[in-house]
DSSP file (Angstrom, degrees, kcal/mol; ACC not computed):
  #  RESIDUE AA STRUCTURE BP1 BP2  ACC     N-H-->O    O-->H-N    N-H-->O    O-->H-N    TCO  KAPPA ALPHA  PHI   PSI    X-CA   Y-CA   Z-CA
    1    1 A X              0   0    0      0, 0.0     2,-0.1     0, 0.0     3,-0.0   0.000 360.0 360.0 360.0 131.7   34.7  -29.8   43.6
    2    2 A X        -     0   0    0      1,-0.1     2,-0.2     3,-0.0     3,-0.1  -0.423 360.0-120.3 -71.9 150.9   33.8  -25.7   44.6
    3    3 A X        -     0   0    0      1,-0.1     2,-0.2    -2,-0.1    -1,-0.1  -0.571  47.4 -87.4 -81.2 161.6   32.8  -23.4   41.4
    4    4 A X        -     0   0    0     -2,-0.2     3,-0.1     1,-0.1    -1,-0.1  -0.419  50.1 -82.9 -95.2 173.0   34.9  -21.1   41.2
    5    5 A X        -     0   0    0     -2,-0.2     2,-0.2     1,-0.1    -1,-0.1  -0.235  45.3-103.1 -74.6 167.9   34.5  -17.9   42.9
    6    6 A X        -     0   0    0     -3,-0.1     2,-1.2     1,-0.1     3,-0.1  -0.407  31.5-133.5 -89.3 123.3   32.3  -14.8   41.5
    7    7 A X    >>  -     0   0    0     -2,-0.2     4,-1.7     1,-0.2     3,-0.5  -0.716  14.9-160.4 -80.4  77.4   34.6  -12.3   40.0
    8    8 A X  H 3> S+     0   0    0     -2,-1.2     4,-2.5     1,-0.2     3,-0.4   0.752  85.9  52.3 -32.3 -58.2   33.2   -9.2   41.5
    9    9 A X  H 3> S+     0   0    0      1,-0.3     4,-1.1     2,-0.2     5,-0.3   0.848 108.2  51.3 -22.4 -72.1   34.9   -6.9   38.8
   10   10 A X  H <> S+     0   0    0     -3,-0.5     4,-0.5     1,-0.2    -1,-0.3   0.809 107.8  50.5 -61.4 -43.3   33.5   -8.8   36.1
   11   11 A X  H  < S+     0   0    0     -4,-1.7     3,-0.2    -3,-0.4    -2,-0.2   0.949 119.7  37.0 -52.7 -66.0   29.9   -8.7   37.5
   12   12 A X  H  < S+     0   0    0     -4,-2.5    -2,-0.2     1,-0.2    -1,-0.2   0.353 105.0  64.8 -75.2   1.5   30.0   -4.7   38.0
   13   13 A X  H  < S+     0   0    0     -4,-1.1     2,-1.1    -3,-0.3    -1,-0.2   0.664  86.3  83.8-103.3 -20.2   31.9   -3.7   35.1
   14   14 A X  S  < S-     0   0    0     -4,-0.5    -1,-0.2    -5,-0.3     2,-0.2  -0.800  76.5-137.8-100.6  95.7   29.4   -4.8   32.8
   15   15 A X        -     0   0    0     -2,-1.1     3,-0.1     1,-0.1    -3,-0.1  -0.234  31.2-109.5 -27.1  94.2   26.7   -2.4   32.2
   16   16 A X        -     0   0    0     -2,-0.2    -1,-0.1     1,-0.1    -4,-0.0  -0.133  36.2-112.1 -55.0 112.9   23.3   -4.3   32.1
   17   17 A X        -     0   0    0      1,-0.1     2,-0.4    -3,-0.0    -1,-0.1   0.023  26.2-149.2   8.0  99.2   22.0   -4.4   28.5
   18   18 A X        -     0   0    0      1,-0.2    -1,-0.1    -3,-0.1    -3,-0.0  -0.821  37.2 -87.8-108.4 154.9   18.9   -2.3   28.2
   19   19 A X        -     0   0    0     -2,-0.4     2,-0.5     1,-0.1    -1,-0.2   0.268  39.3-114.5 -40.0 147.7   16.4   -3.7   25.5
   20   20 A X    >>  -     0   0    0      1,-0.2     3,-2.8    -3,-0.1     4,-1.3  -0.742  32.0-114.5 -87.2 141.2   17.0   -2.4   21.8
   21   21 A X  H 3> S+     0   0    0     -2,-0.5     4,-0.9     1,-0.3    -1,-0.2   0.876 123.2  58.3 -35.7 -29.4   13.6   -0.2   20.9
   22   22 A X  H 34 S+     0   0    0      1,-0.2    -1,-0.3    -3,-0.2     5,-0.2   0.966 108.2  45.3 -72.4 -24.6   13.0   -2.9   18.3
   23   23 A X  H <4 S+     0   0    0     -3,-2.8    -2,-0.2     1,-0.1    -1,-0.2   0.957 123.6  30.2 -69.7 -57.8   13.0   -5.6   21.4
   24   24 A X  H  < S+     0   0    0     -4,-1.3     2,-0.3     1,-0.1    -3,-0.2   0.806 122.1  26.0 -75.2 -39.4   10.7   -3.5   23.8
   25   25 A X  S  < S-     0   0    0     -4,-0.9    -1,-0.1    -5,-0.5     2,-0.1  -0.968  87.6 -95.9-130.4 154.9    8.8   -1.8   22.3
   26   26 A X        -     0   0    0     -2,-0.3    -4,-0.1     1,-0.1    -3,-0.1  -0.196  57.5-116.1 -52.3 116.4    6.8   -1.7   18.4
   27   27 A X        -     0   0    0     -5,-0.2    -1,-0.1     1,-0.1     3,-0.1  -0.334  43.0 -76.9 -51.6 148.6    9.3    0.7   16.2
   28   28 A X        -     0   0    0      1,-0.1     2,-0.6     3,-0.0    -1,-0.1  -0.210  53.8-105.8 -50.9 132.6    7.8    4.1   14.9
   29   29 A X        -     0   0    0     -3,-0.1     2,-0.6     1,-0.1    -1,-0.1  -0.664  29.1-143.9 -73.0 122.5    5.8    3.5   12.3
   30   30 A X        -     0   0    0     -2,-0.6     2,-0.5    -3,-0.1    -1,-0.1  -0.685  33.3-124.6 -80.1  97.7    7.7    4.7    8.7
   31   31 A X        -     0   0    0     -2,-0.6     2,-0.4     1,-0.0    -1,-0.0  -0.576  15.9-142.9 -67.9 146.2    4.8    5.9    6.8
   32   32 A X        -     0   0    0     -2,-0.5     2,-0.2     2,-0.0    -1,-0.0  -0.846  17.0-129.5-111.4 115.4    4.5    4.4    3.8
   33   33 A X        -     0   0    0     -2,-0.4    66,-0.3     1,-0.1    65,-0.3  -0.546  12.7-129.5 -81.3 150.1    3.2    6.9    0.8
   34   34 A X  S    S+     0   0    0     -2,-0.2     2,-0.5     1,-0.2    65,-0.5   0.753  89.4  38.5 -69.5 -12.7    0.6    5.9   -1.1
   35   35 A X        -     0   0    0     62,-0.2     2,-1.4    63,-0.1    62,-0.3  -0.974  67.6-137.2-139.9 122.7    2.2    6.5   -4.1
   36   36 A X    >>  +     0   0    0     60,-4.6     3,-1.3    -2,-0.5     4,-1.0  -0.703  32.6 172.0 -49.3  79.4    6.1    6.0   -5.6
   37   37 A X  H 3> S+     0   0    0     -2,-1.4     4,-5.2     1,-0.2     5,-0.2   0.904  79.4  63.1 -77.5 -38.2    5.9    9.9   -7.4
   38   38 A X  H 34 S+     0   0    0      1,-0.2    -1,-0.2     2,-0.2    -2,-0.1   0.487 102.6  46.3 -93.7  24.3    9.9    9.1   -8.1
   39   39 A X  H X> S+     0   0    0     -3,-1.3     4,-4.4    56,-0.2     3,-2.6   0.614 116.9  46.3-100.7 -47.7    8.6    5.9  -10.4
   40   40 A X  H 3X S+     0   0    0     -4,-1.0     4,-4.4     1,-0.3    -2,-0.2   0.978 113.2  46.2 -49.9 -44.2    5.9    8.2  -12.3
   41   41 A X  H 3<>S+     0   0    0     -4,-5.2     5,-2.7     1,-0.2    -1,-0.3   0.676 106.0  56.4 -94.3  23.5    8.0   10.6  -12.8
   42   42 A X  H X45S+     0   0    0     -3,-2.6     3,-2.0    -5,-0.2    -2,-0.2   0.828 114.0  46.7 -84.7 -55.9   10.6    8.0  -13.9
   43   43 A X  H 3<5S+     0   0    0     -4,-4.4    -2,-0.2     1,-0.3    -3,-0.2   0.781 114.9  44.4 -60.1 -30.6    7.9    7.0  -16.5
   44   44 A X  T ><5S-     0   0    0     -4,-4.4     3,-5.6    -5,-0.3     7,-0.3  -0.076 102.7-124.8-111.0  49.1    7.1   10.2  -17.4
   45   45 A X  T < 5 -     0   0    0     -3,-2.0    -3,-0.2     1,-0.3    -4,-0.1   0.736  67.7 -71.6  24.1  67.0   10.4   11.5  -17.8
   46   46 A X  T 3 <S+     0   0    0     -5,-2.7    -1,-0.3     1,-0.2     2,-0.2   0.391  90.5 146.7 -15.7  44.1    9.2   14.2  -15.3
   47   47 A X    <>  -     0   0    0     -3,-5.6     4,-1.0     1,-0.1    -1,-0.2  -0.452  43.1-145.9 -74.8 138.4    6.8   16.0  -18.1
   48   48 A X  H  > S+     0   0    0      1,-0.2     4,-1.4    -2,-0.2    -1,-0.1   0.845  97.4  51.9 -82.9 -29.7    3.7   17.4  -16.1
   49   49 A X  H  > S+     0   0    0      2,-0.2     4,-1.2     3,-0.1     5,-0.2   0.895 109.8  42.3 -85.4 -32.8    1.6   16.7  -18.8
   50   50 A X  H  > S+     0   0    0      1,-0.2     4,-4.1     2,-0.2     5,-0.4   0.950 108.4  61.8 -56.8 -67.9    2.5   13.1  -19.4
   51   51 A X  H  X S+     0   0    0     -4,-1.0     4,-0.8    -7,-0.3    -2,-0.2   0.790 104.1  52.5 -28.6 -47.0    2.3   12.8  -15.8
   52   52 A X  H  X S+     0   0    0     -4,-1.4     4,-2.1    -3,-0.2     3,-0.4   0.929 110.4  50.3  -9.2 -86.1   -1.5   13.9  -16.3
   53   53 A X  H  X S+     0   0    0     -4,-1.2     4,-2.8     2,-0.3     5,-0.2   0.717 101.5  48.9   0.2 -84.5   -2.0   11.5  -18.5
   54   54 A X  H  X S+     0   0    0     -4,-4.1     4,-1.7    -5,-0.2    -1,-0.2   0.831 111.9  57.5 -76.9 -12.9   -1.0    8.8  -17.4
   55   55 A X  H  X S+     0   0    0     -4,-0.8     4,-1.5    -5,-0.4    -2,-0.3   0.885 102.7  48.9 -25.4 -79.6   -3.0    9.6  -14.3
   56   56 A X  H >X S+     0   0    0     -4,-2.1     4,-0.9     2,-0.2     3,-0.6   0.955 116.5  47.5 -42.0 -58.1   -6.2   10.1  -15.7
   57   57 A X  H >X S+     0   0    0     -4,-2.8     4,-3.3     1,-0.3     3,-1.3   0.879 112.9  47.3 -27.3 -61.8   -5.6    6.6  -17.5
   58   58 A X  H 3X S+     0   0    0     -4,-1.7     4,-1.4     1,-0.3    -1,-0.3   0.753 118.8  36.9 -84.1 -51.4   -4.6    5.3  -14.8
   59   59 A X  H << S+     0   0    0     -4,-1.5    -1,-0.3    -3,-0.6    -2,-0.2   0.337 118.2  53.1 -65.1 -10.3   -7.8    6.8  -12.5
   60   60 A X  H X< S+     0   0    0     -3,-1.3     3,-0.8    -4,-0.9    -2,-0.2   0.886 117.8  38.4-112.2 -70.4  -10.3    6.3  -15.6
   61   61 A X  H 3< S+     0   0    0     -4,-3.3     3,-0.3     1,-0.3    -2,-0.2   0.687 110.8  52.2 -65.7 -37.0   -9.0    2.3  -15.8
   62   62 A X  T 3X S+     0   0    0     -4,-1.4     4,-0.6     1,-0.4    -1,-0.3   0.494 109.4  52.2-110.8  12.3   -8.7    1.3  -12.4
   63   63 A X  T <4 S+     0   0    0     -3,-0.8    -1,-0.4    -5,-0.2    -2,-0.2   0.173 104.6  52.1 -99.1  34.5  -12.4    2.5  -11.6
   64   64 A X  T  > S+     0   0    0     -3,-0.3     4,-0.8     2,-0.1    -2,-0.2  -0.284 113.0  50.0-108.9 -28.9  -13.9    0.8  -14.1
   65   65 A X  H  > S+     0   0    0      2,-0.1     4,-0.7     3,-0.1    -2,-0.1   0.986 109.3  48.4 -80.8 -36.2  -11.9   -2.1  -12.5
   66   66 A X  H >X S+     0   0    0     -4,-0.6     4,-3.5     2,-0.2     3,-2.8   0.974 108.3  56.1 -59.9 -77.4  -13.0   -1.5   -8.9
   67   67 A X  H 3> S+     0   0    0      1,-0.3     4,-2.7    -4,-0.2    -2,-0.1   0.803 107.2  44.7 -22.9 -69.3  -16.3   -1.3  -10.0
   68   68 A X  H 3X S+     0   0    0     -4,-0.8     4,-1.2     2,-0.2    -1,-0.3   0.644 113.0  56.8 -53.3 -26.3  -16.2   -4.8  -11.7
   69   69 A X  H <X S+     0   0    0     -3,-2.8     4,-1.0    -4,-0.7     5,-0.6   0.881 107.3  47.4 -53.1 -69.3  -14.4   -6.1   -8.3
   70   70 A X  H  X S+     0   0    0     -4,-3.5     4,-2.3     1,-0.2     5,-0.3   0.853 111.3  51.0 -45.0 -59.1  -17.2   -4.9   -6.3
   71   71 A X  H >X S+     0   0    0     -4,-2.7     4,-1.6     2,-0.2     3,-1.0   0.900 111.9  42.9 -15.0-101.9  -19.5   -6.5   -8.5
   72   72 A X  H ><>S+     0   0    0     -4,-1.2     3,-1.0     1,-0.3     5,-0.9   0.805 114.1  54.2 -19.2 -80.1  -17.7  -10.1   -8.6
   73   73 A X  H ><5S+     0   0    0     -4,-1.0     3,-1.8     1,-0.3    -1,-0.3   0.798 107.4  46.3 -40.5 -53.8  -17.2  -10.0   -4.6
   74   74 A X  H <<5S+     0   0    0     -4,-2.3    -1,-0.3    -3,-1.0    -2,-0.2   0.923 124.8  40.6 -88.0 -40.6  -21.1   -9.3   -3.7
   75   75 A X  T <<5S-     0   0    0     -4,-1.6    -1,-0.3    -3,-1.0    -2,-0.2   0.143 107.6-132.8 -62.1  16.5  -21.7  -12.5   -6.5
   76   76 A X  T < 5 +     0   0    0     -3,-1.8     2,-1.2    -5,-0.3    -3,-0.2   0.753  47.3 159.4  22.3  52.0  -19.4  -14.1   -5.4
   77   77 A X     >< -     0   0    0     -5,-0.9     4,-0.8    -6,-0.1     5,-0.2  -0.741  18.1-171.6-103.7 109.8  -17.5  -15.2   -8.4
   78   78 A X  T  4 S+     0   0    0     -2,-1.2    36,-0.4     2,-0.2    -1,-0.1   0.066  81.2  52.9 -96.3  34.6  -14.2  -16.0   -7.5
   79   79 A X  T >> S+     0   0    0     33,-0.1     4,-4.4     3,-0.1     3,-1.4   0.367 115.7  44.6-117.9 -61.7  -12.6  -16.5  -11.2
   80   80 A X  H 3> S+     0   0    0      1,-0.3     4,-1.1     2,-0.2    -2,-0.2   0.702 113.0  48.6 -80.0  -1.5  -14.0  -13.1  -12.0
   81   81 A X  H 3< S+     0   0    0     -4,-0.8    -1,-0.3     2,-0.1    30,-0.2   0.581 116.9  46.8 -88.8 -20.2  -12.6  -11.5   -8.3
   82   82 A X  H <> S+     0   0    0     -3,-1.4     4,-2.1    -5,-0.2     5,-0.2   0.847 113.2  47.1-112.1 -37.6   -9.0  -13.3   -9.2
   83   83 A X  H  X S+     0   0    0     -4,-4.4     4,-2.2     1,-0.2     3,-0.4   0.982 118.2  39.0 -62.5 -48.2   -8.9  -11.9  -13.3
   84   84 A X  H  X S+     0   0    0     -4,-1.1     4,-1.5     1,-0.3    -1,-0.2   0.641 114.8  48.5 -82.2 -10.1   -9.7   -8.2  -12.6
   85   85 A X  H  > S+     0   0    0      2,-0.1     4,-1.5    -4,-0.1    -1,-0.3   0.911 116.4  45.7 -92.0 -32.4   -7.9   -7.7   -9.5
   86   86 A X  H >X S+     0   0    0     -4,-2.1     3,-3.4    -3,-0.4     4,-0.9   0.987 113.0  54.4 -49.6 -53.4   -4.6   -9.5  -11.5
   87   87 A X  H >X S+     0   0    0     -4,-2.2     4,-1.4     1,-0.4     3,-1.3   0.899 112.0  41.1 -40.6 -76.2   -5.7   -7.1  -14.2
   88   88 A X  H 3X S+     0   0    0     -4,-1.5     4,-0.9     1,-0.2    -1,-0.4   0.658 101.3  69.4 -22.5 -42.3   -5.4   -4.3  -11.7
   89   89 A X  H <X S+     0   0    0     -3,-3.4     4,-1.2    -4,-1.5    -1,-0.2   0.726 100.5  51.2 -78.5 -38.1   -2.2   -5.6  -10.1
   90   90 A X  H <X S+     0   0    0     -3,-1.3     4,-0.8    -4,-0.9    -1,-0.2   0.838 110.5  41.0 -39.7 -64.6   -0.3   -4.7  -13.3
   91   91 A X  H  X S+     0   0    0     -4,-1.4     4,-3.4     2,-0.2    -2,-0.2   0.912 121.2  46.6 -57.0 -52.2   -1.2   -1.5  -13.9
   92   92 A X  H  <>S+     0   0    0     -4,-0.9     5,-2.9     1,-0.4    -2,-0.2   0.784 109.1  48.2 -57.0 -51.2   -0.9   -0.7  -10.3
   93   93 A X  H  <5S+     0   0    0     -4,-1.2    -1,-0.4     3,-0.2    -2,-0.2   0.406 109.9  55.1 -97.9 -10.6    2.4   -2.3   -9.3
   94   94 A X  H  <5S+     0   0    0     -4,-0.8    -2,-0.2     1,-0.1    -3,-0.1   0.910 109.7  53.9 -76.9 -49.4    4.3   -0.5  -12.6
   95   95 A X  T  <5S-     0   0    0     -4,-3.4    -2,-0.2     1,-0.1   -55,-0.2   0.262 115.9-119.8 -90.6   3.6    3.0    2.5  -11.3
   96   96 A X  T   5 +     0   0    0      1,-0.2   -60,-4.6   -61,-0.1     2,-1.4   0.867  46.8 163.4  84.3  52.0    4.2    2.2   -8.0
   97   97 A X     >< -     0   0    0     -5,-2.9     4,-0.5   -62,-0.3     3,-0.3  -0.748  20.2-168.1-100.6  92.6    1.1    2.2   -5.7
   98   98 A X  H  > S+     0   0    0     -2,-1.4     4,-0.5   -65,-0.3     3,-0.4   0.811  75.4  30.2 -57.6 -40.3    2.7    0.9   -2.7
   99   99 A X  H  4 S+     0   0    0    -65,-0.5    -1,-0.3   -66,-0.3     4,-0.2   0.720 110.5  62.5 -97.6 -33.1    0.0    0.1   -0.7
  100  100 A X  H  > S+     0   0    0    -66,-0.4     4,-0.6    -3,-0.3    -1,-0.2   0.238  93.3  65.9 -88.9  12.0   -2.7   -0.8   -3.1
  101  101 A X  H  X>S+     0   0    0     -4,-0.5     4,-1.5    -3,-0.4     5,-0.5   0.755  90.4  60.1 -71.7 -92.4   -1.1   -3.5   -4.5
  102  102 A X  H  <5S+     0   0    0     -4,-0.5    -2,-0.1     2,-0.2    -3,-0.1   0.385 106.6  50.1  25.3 -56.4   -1.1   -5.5   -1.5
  103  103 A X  H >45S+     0   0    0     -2,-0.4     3,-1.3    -4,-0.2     4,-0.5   0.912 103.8  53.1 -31.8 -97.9   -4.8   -5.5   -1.5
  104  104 A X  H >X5S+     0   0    0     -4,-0.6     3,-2.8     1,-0.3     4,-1.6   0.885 109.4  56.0 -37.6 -64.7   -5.5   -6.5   -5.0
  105  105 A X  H 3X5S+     0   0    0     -4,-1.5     4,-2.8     1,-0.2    -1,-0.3   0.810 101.3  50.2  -4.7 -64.7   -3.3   -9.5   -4.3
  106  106 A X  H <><S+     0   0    0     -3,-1.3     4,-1.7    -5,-0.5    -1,-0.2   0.552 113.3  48.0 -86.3   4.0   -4.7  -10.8   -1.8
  107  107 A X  H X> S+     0   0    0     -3,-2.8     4,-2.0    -4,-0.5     3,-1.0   0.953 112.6  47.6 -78.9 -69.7   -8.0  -10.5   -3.7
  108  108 A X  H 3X S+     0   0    0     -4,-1.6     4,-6.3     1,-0.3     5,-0.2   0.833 112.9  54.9 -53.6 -48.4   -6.4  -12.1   -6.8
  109  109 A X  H 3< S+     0   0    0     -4,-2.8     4,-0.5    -5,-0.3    -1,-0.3   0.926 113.6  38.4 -34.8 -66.2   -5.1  -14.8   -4.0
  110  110 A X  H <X>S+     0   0    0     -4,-1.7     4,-1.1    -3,-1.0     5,-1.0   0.800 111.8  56.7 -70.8 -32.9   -8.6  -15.5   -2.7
  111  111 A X  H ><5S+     0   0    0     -4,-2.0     3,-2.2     2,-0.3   -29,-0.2   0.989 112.8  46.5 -73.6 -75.3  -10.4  -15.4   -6.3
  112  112 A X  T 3<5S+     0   0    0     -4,-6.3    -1,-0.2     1,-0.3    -2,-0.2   0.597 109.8  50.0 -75.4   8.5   -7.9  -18.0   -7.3
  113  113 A X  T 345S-     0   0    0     -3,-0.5    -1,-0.3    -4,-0.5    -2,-0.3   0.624 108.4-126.0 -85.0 -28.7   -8.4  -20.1   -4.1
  114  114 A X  T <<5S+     0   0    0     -3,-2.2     2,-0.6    -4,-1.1    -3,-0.2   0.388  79.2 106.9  85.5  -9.9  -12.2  -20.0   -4.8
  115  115 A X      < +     0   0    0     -5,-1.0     2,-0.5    -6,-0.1     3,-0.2  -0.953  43.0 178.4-107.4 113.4  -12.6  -18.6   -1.4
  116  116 A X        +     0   0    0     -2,-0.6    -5,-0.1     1,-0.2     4,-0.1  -0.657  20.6 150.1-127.2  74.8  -13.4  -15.5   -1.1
  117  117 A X  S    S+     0   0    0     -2,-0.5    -1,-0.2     1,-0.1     3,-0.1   0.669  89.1  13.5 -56.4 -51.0  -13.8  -15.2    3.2
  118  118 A X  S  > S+     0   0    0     -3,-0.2     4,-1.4     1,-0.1     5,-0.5   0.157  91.7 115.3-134.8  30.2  -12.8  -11.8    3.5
  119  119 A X  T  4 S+     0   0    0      1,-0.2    -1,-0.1     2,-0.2    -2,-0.1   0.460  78.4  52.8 -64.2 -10.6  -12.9  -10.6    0.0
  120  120 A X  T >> S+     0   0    0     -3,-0.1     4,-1.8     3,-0.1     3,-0.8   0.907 112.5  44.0 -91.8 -49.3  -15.7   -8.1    0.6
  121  121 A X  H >> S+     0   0    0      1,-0.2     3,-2.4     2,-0.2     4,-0.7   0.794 121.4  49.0 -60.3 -83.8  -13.4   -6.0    4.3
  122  122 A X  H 3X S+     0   0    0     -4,-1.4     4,-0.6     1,-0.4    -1,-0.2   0.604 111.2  43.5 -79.2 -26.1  -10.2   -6.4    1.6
  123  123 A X  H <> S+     0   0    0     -3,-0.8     4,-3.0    -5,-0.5     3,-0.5   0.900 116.2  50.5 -89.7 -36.6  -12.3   -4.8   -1.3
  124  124 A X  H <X S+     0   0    0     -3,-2.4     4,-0.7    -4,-1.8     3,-0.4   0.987 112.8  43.1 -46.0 -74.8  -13.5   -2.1    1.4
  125  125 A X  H  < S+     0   0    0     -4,-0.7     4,-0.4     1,-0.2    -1,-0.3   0.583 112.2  58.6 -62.3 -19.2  -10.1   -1.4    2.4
  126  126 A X  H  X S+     0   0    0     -4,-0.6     4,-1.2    -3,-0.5    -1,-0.2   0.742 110.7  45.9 -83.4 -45.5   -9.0   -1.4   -1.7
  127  127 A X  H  X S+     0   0    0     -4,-3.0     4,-0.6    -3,-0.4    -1,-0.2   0.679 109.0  45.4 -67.5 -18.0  -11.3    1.1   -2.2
  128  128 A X  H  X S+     0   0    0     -4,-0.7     4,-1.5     2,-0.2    -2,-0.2   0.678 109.0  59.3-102.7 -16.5  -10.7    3.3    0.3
  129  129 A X  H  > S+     0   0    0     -4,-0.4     4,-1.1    -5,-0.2    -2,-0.2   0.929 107.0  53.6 -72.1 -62.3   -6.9    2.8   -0.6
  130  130 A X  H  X S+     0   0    0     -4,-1.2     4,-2.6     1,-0.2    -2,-0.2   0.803 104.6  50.2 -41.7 -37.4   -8.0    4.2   -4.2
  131  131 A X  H  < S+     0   0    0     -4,-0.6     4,-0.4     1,-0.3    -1,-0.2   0.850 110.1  46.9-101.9 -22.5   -9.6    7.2   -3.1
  132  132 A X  H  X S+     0   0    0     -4,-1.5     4,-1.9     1,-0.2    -1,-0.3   0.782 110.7  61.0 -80.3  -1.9   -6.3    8.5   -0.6
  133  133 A X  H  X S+     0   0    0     -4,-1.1     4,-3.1     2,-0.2     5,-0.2   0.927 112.6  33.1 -64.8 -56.4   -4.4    7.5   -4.1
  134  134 A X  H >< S+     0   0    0     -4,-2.6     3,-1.8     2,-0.2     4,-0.4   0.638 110.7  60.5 -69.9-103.7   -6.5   10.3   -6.0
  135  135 A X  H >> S+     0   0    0     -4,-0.4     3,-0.9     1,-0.3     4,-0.5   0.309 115.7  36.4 -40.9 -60.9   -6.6   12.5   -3.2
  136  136 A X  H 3X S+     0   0    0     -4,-1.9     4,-0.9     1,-0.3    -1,-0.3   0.921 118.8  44.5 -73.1 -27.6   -2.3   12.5   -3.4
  137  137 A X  H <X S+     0   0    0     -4,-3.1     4,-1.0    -3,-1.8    -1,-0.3   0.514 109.8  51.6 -83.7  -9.3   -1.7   12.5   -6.5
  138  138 A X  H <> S+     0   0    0     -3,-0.9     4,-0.6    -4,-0.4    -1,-0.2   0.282 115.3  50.5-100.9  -1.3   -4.5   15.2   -7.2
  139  139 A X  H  < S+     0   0    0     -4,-0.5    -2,-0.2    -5,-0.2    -3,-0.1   0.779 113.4  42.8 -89.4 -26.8   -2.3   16.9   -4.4
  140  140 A X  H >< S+     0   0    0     -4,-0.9     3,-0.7     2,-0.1    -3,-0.2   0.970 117.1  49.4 -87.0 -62.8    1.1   16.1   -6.5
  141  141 A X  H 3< S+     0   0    0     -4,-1.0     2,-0.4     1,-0.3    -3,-0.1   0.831 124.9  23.1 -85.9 -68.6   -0.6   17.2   -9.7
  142  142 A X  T 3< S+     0   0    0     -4,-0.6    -1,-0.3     1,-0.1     3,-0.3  -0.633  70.4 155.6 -98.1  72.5   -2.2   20.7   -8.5
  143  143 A X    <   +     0   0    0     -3,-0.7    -1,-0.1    -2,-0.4    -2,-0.1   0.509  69.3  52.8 -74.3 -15.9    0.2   21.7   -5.5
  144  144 A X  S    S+     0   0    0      1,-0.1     2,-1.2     2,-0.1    -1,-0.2   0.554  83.9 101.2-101.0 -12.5   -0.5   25.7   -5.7
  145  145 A X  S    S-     0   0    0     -3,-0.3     5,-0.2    -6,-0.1    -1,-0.1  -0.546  74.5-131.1 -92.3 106.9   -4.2   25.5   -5.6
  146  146 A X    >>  -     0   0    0     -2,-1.2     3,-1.7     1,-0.2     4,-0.9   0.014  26.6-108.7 -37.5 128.6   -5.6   26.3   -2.2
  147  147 A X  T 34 S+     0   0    0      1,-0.3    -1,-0.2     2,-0.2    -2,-0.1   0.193 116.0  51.0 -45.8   2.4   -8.2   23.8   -0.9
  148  148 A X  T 34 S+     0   0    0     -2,-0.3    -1,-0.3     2,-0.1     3,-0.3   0.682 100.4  54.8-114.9  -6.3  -10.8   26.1   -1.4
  149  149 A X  T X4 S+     0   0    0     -3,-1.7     3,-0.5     1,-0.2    -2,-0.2   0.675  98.2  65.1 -65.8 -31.8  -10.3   27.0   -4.7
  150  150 A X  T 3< S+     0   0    0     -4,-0.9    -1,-0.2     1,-0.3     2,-0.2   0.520 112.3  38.8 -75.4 -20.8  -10.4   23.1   -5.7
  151  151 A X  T 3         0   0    0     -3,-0.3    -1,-0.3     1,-0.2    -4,-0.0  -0.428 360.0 360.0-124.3  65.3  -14.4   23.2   -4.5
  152  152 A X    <         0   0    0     -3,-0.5    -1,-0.2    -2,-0.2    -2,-0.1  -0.152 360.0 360.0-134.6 360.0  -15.3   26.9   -6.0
């Protein structure tokens, strides 16, 4: 038995399929802000001075928290690496710090695994996570004061 014959028509009418962007290539990267602002200022019913407030707390708490990570990691205590990064995770995740949550997890993760393999590069990156946190949010906070005015 012959196949049957090749439909020219059918061959040439149909526009070859070019990949979809997601297929060929990585998508643009969607930056990700460090910070929810439209959860803060859900929590602080957008008052600038609550909004302060709970800033400072929030900057006051979770370096004193840091601190005590870094601590734990370089002793390696992986009960005390897994309470204070949950502790952290709380605070952190109400307050909508997209990206530093994440982090802390996977600390909290390893601290309760007892293995803490790359808990010092994850505490690195946690910190460094911390400091572009203040940097926007002291950017949200004072938005009219000129960048040189902020170091006079």
């Amino acid at each position: 038995m012959k196949p049957p014959p090749i439909n020219n028509d059918e061959t040439t009418s149909a526009a070859p399929t070019a990949p979809s962007p997601k297929a060929g290539a990585p998508a643009p990267a969607v930056e990700v802000l460090p910070v929810e602002m439209d959860r803060l200022n859900d929590l602080t019913d957008g008052n600038a001075d609550s909004l302060r407030e709970l800033v400072d707390l929030f900057f006051k708490q979770t370096t004193q928290q840091l601190a005590q990570l870094e601590a734990a990691v370089r002793a390696n205590k992986a009960e005390e690496v897994r309470r204070v990064a949950h502790s952290c995770v709380g605070a952190s995740a109400t307050l909508g710090m997209t990206r530093f949550v994440p982090l802390l997890r996977e600390l909290e993760k390893q601290g309760a695994s007892g293995t803490l393999t790359t808990a010092a590069q994850v505490y690195e990156e946690a910190a460094r996570e911390f400091k572009l946190i203040q940097n926007f949010l002291a950017a949200q906070l004072n938005p009219a004061t000129p960048p040189d005015a902020a170091h006079s």
